[in-house]
C-alpha positions in Angstrom: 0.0 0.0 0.0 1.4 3.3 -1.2 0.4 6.0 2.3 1.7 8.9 0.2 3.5 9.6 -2.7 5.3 13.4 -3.2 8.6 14.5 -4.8 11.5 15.3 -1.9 14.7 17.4 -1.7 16.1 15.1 0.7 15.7 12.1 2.4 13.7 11.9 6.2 15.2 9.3 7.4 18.4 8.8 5.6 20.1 6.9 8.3 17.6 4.6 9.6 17.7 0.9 8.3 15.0 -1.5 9.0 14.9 -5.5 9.7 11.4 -7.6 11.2 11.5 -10.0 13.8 8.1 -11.5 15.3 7.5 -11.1 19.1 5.0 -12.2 21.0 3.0 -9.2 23.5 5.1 -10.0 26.3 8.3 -9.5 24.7 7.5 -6.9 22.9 6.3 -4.7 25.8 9.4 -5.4 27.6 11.3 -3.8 24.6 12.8 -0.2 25.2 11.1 2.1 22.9 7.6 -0.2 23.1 4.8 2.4 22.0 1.0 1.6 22.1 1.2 2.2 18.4 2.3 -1.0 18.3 -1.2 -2.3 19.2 -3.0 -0.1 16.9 -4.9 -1.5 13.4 -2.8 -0.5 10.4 -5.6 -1.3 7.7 -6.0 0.8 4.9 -9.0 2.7 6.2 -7.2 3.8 9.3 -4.8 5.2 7.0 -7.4 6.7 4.3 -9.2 8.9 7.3 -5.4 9.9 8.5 -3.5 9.9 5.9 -0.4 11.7 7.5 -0.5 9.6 10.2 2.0 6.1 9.2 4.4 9.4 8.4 3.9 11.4 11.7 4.7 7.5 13.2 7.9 7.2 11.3 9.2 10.8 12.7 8.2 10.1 15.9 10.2 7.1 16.0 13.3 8.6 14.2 13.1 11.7 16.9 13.1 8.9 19.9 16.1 7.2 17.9 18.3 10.3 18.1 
């Protein structure tokens, strides 16, 4: 699913790299960083009614990175 397509000077999160590992809800609330996001619904309609919201996630996260 494409959550928003613009043209960019430069890029947000140049330095971040990603990788996926499953966890079950235990382990993953023990994380550091563990968000509720995590338990939110990312379906396409929750994205449709906000669309800036998957992006307003992703700077969150970069800004708790730093």
């Amino acid at each position: 699913m494409v959550m928003k397509k613009t043209a960019i000077q430069i890029r947000s999160f140049s330095e971040w790299t990603m990788a996926f590992r499953r966890l079950d809800r235990e382990k993953l609330r023990d994380m550091e960083g563990y968000g509720p996001f995590m338990e939110l619904s990312f379906d396409s309609q929750a994205f449709r009614a906000q669309p800036d919201f998957g992006f307003r996630m992703l700077l969150q996260f970069k800004d708790k990175m730093r």
